[in-house]
FIFI-491534 format. One record per residue (C-alpha): residue number from 1; residue in three letters; y, x, z. Coordinates in steps of 0.02 Angstrom, whole numbers, plus 32768, in hexadecimal, padded with zeros to 4 digits. Each point is the difference from the previous one (the first is absolute). Example, Ala and Ser with C-alpha at 12.3 -4.5 7.8 and 13.67 -1.06 7.14 Angstrom:
BEGIN
(1 Ala (7F1F 8267 8186))
(2 Ser (80AC 8045 7FDF))
***
This chain:
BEGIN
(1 Unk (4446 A9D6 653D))
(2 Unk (8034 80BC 7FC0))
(3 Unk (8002 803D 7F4A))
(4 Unk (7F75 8024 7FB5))
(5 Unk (7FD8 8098 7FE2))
(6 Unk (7FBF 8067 7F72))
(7 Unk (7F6C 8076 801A))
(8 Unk (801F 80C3 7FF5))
(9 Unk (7F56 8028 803F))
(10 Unk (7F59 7F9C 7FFD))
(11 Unk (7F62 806A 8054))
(12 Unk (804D 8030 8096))
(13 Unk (7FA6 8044 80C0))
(14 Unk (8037 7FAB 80A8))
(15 Unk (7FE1 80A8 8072))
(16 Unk (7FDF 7FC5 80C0))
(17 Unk (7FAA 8051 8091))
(18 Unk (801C 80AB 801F))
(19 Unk (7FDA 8069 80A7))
(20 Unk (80A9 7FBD 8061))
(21 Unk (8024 7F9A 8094))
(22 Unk (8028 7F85 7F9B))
(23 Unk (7F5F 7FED 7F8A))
(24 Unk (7FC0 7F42 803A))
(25 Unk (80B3 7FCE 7FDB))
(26 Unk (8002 804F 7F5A))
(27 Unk (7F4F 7FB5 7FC6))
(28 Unk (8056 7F69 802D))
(29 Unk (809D 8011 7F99))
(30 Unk (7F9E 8037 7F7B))
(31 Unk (7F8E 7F75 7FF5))
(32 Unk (8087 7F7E 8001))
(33 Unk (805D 807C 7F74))
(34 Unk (7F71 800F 7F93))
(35 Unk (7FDF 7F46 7FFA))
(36 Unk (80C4 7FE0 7FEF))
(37 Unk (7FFD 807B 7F60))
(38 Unk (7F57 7FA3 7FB7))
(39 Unk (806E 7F5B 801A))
(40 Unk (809C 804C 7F97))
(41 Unk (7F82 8028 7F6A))
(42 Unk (7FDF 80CC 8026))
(43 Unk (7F53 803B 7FE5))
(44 Unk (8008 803D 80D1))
(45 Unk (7F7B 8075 804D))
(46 Unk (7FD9 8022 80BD))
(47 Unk (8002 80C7 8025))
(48 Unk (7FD1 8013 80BA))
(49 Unk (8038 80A5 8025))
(50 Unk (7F91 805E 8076))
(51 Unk (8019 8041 80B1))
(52 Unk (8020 809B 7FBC))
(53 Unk (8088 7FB9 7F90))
(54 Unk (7F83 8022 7F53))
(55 Unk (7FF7 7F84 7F89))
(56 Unk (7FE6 7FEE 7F33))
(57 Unk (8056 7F9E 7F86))
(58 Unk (7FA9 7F7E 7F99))
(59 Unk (7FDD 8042 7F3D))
(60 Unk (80AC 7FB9 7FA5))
(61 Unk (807A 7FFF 80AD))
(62 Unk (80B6 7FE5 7FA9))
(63 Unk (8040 7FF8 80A0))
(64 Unk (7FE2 7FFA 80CD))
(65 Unk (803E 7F85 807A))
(66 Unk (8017 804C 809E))
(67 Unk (7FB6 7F91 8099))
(68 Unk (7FFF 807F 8073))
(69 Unk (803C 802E 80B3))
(70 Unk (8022 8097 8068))
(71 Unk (7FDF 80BA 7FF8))
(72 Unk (7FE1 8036 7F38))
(73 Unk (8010 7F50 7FC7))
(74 Unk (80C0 7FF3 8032))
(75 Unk (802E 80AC 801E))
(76 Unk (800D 8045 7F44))
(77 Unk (7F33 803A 800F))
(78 Unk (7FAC 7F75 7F7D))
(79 Unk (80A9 800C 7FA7))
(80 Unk (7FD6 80C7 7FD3))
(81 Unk (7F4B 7FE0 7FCD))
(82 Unk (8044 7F75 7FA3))
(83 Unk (8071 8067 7F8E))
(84 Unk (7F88 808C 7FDE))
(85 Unk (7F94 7F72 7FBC))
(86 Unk (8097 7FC4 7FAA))
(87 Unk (7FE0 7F52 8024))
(88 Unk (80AE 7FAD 8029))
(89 Unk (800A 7F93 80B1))
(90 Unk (806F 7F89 8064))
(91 Unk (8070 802E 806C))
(92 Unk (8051 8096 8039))
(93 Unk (7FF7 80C6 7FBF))
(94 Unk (7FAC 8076 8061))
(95 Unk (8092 8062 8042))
(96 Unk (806E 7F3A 8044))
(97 Unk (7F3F 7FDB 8031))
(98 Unk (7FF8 808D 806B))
(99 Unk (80AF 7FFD 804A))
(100 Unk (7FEE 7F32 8021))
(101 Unk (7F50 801A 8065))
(102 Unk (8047 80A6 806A))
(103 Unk (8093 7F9F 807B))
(104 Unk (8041 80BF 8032))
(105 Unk (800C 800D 7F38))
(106 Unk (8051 7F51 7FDC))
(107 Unk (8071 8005 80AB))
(108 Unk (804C 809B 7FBA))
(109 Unk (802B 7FBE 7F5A))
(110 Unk (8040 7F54 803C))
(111 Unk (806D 8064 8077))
(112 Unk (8049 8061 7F6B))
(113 Unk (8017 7F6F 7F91))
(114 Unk (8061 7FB1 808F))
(115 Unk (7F75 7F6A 8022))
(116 Unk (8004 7FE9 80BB))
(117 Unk (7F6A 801A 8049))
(118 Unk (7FDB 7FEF 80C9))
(119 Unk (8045 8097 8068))
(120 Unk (7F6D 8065 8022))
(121 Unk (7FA4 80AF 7FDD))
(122 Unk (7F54 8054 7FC2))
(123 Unk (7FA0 8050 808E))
(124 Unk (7F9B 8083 7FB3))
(125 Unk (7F5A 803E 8018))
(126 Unk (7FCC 8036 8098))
(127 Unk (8091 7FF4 8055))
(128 Unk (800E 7F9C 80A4))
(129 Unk (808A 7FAF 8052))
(130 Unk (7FE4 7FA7 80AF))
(131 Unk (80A3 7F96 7FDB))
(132 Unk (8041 7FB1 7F52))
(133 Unk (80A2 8049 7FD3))
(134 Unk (8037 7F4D 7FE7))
(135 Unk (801D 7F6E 807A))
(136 Unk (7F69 7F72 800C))
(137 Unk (7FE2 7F8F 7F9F))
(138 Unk (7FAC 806B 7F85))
(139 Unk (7F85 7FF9 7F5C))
(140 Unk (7F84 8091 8006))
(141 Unk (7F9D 7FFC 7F4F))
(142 Unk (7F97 808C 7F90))
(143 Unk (805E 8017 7F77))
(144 Unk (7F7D 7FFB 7F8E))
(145 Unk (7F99 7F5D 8010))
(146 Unk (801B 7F55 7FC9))
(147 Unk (7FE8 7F42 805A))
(148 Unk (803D 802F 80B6))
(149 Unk (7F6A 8078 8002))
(150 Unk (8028 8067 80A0))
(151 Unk (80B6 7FAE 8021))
(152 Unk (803E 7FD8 80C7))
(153 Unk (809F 7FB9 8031))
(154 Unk (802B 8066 8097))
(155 Unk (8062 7FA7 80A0))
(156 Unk (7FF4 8072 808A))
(157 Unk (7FD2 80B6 802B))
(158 Unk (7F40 7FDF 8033))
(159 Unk (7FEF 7FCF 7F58))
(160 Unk (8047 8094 7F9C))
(161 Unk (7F60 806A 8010))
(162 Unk (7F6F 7F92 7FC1))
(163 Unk (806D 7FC8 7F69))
(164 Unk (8003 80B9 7FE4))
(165 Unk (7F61 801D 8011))
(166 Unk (7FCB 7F56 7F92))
(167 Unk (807D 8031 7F71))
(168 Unk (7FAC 80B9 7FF3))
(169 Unk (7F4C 7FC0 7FF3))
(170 Unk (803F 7FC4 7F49))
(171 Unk (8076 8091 7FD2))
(172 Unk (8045 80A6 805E))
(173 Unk (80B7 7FD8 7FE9))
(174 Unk (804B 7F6C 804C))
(175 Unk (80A8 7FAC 7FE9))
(176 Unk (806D 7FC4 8073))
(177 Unk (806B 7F64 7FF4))
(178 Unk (8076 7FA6 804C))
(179 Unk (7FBD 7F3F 8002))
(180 Unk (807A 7F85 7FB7))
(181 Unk (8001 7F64 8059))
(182 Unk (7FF5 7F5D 7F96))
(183 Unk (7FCA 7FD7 7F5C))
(184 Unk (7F65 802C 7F85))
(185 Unk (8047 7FF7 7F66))
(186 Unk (7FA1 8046 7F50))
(187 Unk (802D 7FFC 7F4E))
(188 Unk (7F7A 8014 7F84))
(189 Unk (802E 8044 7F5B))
(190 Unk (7FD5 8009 7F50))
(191 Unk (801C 806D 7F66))
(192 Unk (8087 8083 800C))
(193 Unk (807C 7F8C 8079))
(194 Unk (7FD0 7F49 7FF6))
(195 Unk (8002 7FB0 80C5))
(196 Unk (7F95 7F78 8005))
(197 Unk (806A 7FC9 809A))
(198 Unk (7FF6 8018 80C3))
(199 Unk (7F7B 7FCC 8054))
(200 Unk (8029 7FF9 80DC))
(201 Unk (7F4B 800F 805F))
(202 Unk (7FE6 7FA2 8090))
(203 Unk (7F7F 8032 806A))
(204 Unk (7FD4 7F95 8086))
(205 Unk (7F9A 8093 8054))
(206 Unk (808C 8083 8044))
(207 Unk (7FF7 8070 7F66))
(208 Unk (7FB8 7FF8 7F5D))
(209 Unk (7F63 8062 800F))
(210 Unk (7F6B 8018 7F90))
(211 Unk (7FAF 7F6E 8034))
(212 Unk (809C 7F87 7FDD))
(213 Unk (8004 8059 7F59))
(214 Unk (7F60 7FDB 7FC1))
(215 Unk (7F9A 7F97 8064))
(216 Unk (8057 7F6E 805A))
(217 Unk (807E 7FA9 7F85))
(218 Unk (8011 7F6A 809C))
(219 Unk (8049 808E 806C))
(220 Unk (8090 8013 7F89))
(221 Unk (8093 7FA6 7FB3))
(222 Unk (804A 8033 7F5E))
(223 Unk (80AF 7FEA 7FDA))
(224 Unk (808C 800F 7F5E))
(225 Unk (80A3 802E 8065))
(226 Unk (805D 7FE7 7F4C))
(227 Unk (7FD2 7F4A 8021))
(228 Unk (8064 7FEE 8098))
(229 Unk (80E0 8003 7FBE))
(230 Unk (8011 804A 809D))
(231 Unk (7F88 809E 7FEB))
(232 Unk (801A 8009 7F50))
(233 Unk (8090 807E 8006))
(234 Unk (7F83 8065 806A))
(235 Unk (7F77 8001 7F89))
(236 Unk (8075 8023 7F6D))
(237 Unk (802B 80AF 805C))
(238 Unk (7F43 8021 804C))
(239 Unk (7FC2 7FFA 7F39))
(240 Unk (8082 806E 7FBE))
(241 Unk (7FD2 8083 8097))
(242 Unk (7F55 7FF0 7FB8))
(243 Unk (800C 800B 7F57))
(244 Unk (8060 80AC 803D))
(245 Unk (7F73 8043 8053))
(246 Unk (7F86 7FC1 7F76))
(247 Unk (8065 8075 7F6A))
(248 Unk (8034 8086 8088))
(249 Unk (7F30 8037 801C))
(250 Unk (8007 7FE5 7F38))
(251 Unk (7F8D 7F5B 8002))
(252 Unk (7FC2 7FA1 7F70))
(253 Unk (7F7B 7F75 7FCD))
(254 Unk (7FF5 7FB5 80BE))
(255 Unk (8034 8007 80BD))
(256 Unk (8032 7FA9 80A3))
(257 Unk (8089 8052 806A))
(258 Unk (7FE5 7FD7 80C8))
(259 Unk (80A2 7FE5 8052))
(260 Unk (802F 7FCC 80B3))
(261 Unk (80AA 7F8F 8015))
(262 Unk (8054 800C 809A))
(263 Unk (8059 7F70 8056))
(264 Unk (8096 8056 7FCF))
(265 Unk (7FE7 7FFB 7F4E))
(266 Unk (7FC4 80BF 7FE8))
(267 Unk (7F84 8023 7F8D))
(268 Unk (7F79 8082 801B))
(269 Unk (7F85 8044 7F71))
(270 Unk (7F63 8022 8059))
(271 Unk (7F88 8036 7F5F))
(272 Unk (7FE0 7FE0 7F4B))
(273 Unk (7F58 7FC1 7FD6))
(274 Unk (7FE4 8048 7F5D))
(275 Unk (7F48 7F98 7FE2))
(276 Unk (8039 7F64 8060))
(277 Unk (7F6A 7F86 8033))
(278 Unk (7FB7 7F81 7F8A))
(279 Unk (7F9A 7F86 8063))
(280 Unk (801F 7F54 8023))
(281 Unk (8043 8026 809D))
(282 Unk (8089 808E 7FA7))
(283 Unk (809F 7FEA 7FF6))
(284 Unk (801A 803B 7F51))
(285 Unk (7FB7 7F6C 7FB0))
(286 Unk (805A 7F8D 8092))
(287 Unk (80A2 803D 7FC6))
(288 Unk (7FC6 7FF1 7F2B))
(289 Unk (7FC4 7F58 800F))
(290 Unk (80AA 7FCD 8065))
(291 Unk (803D 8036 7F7F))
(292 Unk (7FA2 7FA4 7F70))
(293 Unk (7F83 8087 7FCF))
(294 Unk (7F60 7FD9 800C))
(295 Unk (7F7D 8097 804A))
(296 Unk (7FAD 8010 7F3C))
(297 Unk (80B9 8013 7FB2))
(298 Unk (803C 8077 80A5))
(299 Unk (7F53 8057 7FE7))
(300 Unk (8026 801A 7F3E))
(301 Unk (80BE 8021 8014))
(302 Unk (7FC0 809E 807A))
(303 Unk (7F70 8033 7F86))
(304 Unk (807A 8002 7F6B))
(305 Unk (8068 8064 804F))
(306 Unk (7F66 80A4 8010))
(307 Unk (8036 80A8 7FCE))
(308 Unk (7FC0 809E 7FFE))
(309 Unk (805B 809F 8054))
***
């Protein structure tokens, strides 16, 4: 078991919902959240934000846990209308919030911090190319969206135009990316730099979609590379790169860095997740309770950590 911790905050609102992509996921984390909280002795409330990402705060809110997902939850949006309520929240501020969720924002500062990120390149609104300026296989993604919304791995030439034209029905700009063969790796974190270890996904689809994510837990294996003597090295390095990224966008509170490892031992940052998942499929609370936290002490640790601006 962790340490017990003591209370900072007692009345506090577990915000889920919202008008995102991602909303059925997010009533879903915050559901298994709020009853987590209720467990660990907080006096939790459900606020289902609307589609319209409006919501109000129960009289006496000390604090807000944030449960949500996508566009305005993740992207610095909830954040802002949090502080000019000045109600402090979990997770990230709105300018790291805002850089994690935008991957042309968060590409360009992992490239200046020196994080190594996938070769690849933003192709901006509007502008058409009947050719990739980079060899197949590639990752064609909106840079704004969460959960594989409106991803395609690219192979071959007939394919480059409908991942276009897939990745642009969720956002104008698209990036570009070389795809690293190999291994899923992630590496949830807590507070301002604690790595709760590396957690390898194993799909046993080709790729791990939305579905694999959050539907169909038979369809993929979970696995602790820092287990294995002979990956442990590997995983040593993968969770420093992350904790890199993590205080280069300026995170704090929570996240999960995505990273691909090659067979050749390179490690890729794909994205920081700055509101990771918190379901019982998520691999947040995978990696804490490898760990020996259990989901009310990693849901408290998170909430304890709330600030505001």
């Amino acid at each position: 078991m962790g340490h017990v911790m003591t209370h900072r905050f007692h009345t506090v609102a577990v915000l889920m919902g919202g008008g995102s992509t991602e909303r059925e996921i997010s009533l879903l984390s915050g559901e298994a959240v709020l009853a987590a909280l209720r467990e660990a002795g907080y006096d939790a409330r459900p606020v289902v934000v609307d589609r319209e990402n409006r919501f109000s705060l129960p009289a006496g809110t000390e604090a807000a846990f944030l449960a949500l997902h996508g566009a305005w939850g993740e992207d610095g949006g909830a954040q802002a209308a949090l502080e000019a309520l000045g109600v402090p929240y979990t997770g990230s501020g709105v300018e790291a919030s805002r850089v994690s969720f935008d991957k042309t924002l968060s590409r360009a500062v992992f490239e200046r911090a020196g994080v190594p990120v996938p070769a690849g390149y933003v192709l901006g609104a509007g502008v058409e190319e009947d050719a990739p300026r980079i060899a197949y296989p590639l990752v064609v993604k909106p840079p704004r969206q969460g959960s594989s919304v409106g991803v395609s791995i690219v192979r071959r030439a007939s394919e480059w135009a409908p991942a276009l034209a897939l990745s642009r029905r969720y956002d104008p700009d698209v990036v570009v990316e070389r795809f690293v063969p190999g291994r899923e790796w992630t590496v949830p974190i807590v507070g301002d730099g604690t790595a709760l270890g590396v957690i390898e996904i194993r799909p046993r689809v080709e790729w791990y979609d939305w579905n694999a994510k959050y539907s169909d837990d038979s369809g993929t294996d979970y696995v602790f590379p820092a287990e294995d003597p002979a990956a442990a090295p590997l995983a040593e390095r993968t969770k420093e790169i992350a904790l890199r990224a993590y205080r280069a966008v300026g995170c704090r509170g929570v996240g999960r860095i995505d990273l691909r490892v090659s067979p050749d031992g390179g490690i890729f940052v794909l994205e920081n997740n700055s509101l990771p998942g918190m379901t019982s499929h998520s691999l947040l609370p995978k990696a804490a309770a490898k760990a020996g936290i259990p989901f009310p002490e990693l849901c408290s640790r998170i909430l304890e950590d709330a600030r505001c601006g």
